[in-house]
N, CA, C and O atoms as a MOPAC input file, in Angstrom:
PM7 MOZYME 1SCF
protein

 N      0.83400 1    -1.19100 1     0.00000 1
 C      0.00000 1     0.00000 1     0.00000 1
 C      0.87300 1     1.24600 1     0.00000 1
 O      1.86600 1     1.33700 1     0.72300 1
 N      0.44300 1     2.27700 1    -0.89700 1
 C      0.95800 1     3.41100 1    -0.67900 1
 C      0.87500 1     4.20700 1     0.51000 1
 O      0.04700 1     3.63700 1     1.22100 1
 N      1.31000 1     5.24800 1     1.10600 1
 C      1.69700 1     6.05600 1     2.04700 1
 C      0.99000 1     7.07100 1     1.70600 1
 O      1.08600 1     7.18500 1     0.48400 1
 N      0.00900 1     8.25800 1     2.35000 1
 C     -0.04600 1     9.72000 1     1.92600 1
 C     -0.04600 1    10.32900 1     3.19000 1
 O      0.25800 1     9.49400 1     4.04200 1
 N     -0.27100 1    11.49800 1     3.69000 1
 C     -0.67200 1    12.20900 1     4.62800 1
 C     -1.38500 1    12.09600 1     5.85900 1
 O     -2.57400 1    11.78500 1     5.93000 1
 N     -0.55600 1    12.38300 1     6.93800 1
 C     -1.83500 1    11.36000 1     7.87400 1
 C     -1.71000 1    12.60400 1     8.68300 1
 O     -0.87900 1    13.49900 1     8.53400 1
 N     -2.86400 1    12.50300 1     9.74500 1
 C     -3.02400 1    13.47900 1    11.17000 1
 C     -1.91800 1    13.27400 1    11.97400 1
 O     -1.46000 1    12.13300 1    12.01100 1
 N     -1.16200 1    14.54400 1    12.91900 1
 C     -0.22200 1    13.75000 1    13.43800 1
 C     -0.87400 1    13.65000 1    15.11200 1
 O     -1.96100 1    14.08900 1    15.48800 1
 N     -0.02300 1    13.06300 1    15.78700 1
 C     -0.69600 1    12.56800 1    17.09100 1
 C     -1.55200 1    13.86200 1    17.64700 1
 O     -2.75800 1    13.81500 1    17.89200 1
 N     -0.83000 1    14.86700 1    17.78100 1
 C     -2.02400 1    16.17700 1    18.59200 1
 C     -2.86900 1    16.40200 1    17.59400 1
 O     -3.93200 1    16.62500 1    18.17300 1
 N     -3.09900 1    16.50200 1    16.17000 1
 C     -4.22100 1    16.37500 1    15.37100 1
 C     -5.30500 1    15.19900 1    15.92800 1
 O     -6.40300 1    15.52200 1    16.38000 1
 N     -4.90300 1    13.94600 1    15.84600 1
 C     -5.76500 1    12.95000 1    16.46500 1
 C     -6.67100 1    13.18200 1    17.60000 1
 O     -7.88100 1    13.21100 1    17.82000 1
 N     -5.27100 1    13.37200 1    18.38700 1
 C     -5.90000 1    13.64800 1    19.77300 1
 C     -7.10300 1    14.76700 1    20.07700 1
 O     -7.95800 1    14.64000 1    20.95300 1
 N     -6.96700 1    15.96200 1    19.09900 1
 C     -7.98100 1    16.85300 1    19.35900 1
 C     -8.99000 1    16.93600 1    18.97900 1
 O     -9.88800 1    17.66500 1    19.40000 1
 N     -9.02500 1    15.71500 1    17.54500 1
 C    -10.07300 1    15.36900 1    16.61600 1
 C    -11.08300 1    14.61700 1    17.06300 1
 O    -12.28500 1    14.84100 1    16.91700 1
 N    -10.23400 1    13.12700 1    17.97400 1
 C    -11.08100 1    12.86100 1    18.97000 1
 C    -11.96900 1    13.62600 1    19.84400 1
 O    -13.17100 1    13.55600 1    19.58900 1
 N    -11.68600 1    14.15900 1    20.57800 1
 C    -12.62200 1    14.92400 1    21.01200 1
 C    -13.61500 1    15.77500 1    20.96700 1
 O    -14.45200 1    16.36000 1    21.65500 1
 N    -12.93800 1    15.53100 1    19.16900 1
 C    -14.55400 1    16.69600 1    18.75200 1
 C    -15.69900 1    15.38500 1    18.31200 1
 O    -16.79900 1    15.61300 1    17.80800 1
 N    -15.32200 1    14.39800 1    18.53500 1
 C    -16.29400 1    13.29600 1    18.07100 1
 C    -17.61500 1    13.00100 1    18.59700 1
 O    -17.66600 1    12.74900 1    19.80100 1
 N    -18.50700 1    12.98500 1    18.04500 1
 C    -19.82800 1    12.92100 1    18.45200 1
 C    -20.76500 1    11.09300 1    18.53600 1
 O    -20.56400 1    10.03300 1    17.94300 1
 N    -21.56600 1    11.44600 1    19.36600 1
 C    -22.52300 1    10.10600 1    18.70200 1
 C    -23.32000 1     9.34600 1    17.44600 1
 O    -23.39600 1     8.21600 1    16.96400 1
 N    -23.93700 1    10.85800 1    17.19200 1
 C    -24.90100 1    10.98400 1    15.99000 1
 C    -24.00900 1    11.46900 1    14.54600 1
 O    -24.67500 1    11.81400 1    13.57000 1
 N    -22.88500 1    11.47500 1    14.48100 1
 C    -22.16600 1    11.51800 1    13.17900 1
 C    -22.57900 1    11.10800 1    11.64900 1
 O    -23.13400 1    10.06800 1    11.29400 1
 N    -22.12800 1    12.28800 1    10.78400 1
 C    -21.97600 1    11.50900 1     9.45100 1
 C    -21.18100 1    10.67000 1     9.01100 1
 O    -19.99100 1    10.96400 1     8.89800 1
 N    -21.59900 1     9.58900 1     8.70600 1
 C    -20.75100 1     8.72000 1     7.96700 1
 C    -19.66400 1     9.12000 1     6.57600 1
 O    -19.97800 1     9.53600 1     5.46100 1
 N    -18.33700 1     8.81700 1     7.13200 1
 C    -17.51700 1     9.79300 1     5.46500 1
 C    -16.51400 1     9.08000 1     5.39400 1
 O    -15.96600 1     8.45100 1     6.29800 1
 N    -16.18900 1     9.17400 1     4.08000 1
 C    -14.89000 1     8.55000 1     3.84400 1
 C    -13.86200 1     9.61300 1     3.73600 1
 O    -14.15000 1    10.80300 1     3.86300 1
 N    -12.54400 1     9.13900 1     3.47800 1
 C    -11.67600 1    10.30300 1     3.37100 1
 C    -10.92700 1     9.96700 1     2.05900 1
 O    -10.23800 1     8.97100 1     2.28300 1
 N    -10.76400 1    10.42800 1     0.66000 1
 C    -10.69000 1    10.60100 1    -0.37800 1
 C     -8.91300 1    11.11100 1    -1.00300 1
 O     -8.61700 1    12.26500 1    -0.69300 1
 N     -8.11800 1    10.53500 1    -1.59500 1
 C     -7.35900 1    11.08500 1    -2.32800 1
 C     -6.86500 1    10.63700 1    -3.74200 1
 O     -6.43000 1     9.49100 1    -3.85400 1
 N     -6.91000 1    11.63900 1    -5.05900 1
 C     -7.01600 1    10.82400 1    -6.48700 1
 C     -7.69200 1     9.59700 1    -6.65100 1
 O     -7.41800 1     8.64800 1    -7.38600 1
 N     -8.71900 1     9.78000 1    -5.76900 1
 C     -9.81200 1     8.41200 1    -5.85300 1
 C     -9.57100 1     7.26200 1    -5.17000 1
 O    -10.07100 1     6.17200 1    -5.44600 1
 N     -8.70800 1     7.51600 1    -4.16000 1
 C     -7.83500 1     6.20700 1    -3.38200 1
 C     -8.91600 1     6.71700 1    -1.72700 1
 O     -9.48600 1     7.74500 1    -1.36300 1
 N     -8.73200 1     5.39100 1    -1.17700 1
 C     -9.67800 1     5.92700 1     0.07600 1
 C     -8.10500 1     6.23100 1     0.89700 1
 O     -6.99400 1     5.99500 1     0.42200 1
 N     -8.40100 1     6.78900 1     2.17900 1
 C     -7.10100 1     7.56500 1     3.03700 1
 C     -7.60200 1     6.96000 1     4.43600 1
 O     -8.78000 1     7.06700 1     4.77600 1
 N     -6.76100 1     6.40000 1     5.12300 1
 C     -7.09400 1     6.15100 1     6.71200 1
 C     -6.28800 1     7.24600 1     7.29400 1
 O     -5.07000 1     7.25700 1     7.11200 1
 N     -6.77400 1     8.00000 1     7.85800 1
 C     -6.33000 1     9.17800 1     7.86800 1
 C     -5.27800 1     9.22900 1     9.22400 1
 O     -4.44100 1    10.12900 1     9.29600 1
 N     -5.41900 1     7.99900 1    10.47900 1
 C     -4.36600 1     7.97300 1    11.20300 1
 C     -2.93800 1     7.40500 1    10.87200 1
 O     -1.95000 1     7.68800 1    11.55000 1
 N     -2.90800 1     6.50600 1     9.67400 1
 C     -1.30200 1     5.90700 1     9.58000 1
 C     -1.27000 1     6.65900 1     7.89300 1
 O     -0.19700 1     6.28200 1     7.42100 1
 N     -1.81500 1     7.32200 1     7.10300 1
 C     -1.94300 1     7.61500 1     5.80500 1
 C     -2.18000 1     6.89600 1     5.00500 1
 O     -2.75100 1     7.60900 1     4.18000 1
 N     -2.14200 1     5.49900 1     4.44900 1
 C     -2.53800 1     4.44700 1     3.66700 1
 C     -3.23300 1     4.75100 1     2.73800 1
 O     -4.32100 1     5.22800 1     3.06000 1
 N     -3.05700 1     4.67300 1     1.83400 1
 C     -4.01900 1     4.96700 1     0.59700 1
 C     -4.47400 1     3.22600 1     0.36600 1
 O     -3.67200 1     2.30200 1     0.23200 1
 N     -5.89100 1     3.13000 1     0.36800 1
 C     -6.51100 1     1.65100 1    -0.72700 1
 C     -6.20500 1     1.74400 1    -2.00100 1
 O     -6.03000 1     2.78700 1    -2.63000 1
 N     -6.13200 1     0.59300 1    -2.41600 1
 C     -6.40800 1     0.36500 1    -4.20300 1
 C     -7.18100 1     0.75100 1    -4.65400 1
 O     -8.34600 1     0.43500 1    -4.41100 1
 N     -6.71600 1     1.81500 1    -5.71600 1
 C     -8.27300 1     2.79600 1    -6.36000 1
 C     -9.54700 1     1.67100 1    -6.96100 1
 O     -9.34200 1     0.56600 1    -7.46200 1
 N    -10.16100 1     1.97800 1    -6.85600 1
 C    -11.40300 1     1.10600 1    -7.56600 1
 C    -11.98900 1     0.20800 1    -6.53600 1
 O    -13.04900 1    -0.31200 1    -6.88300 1
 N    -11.56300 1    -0.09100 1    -5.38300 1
 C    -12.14200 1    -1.27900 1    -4.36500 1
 C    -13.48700 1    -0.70100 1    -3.78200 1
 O    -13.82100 1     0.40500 1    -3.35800 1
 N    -14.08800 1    -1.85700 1    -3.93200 1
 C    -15.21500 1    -1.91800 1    -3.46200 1
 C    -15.50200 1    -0.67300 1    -1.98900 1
 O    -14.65500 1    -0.55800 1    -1.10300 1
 N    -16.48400 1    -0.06500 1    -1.99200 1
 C    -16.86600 1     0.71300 1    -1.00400 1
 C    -16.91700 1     0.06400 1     0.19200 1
 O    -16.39100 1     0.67200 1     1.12400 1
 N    -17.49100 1    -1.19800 1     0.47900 1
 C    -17.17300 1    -1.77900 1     1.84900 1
 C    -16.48900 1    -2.31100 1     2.08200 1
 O    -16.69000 1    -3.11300 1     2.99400 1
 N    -15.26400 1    -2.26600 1     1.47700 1
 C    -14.24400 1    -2.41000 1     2.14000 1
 C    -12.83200 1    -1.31800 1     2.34800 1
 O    -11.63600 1    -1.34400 1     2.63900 1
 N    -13.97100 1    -0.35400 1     1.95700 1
 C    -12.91400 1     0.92600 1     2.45200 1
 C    -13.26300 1     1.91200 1     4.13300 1
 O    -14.35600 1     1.84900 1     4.69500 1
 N    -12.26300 1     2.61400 1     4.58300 1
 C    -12.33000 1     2.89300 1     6.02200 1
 C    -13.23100 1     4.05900 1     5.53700 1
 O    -13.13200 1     4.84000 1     4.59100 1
 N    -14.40500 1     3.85100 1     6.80200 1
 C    -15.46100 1     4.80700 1     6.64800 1
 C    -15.32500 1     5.48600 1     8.35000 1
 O    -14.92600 1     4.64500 1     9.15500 1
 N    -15.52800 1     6.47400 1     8.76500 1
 C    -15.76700 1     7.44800 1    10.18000 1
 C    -17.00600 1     7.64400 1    10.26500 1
 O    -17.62200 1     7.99100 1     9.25700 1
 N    -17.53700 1     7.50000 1    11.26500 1
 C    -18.68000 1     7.56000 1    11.52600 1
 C    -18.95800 1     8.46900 1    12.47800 1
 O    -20.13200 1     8.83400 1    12.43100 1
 N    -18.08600 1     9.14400 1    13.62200 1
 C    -18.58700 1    10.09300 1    14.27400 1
 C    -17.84900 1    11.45800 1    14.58900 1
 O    -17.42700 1    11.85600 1    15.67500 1
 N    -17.80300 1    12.11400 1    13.25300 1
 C    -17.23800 1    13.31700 1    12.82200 1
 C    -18.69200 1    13.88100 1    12.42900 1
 O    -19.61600 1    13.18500 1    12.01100 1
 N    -18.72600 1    15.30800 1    12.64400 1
 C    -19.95200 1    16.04700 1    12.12000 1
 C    -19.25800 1    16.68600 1    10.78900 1
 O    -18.10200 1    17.08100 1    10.63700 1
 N    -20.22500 1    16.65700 1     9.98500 1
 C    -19.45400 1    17.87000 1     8.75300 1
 C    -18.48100 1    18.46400 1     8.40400 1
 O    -17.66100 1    18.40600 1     7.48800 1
 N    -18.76800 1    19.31500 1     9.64600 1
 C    -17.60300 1    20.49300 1     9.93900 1
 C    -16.39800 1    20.09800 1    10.17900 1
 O    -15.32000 1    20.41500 1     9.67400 1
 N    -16.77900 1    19.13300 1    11.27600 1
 C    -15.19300 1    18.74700 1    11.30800 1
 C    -14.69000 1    17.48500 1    10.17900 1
 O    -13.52100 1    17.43700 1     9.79600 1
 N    -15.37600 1    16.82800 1     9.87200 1
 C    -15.09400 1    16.06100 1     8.80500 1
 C    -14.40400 1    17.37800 1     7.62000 1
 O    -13.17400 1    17.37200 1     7.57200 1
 N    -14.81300 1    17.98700 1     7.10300 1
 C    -14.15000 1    19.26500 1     6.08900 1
 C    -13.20300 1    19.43100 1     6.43500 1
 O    -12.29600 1    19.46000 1     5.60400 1
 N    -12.89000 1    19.63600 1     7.91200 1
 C    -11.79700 1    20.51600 1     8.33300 1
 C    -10.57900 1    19.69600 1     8.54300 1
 O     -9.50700 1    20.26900 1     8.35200 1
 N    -10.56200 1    18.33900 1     8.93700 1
 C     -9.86700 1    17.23100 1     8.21000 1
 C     -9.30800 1    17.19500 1     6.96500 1
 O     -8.18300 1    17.23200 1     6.46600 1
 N    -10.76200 1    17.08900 1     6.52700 1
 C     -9.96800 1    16.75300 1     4.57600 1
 C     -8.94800 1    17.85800 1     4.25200 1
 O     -7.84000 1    17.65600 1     3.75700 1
 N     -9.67200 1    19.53700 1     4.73500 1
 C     -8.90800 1    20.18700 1     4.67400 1
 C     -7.29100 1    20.31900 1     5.27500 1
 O     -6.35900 1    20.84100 1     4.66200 1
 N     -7.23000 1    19.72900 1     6.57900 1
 C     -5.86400 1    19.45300 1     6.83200 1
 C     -5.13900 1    18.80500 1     5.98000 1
 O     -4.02800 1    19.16700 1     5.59200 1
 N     -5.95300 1    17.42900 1     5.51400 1
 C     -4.59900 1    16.81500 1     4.86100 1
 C     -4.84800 1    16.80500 1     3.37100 1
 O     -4.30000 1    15.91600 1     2.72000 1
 N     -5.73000 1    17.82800 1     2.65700 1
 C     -5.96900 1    18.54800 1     1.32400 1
 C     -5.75100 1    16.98900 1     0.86600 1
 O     -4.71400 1    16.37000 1     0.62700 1
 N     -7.39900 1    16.51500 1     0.83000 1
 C     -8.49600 1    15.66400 1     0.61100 1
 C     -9.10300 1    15.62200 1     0.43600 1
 O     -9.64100 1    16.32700 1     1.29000 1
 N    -10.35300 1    15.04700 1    -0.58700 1
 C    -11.53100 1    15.29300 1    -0.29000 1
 C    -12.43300 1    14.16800 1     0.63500 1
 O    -12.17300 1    12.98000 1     0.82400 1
 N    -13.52400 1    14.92800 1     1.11200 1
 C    -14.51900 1    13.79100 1     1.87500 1
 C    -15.67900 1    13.70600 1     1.51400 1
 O    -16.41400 1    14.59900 1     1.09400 1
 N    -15.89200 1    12.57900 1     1.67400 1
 C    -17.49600 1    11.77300 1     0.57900 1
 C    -18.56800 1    11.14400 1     1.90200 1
 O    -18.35100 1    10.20900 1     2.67300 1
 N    -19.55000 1    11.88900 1     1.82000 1
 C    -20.26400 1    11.83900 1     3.51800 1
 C    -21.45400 1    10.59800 1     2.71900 1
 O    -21.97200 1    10.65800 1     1.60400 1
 N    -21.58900 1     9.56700 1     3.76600 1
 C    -22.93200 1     8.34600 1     3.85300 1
 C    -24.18800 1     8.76100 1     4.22000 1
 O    -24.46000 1     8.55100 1     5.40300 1
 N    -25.22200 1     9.40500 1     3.40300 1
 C    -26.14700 1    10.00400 1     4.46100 1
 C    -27.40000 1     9.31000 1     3.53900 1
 O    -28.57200 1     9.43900 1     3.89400 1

């Protein structure tokens, strides 16, 4: 697997805490590759949607503000 951009530990840590119950479901997006956004990993472009890493309790906002950290896009499950 390729490598891209990941959160670094005080990113995590603060992200956590903005985490909610009732969250949108999102993926995290780069050149069409899915992104686990704590170790950077890019999936094999084209794989099946369930078996790519989905977040589930990020709101919007902070889901954006993510992608925006690691200049990504994010694709919300609603």
């Amino acid at each position: 697997m390729e490598h891209y951009s990941c959160l670094t530990a005080k990113q995590i840590e603060y992200y956590c805490k903005q985490m909610i119950n009732h969250g949108v479901p999102c993926r995290f997006m780069f050149d069409g590759r899915n992104l686990n956004i704590v170790d950077g990993f890019l999936i094999k472009k084209g794989i099946n949607v369930m078996y790519q890493m989905v977040y589930w309790h990020f709101s919007k906002e902070t889901a954006k503000e993510i992608a925006k950290e690691l200049d990504c896009q994010v694709i919300f499950s609603e």
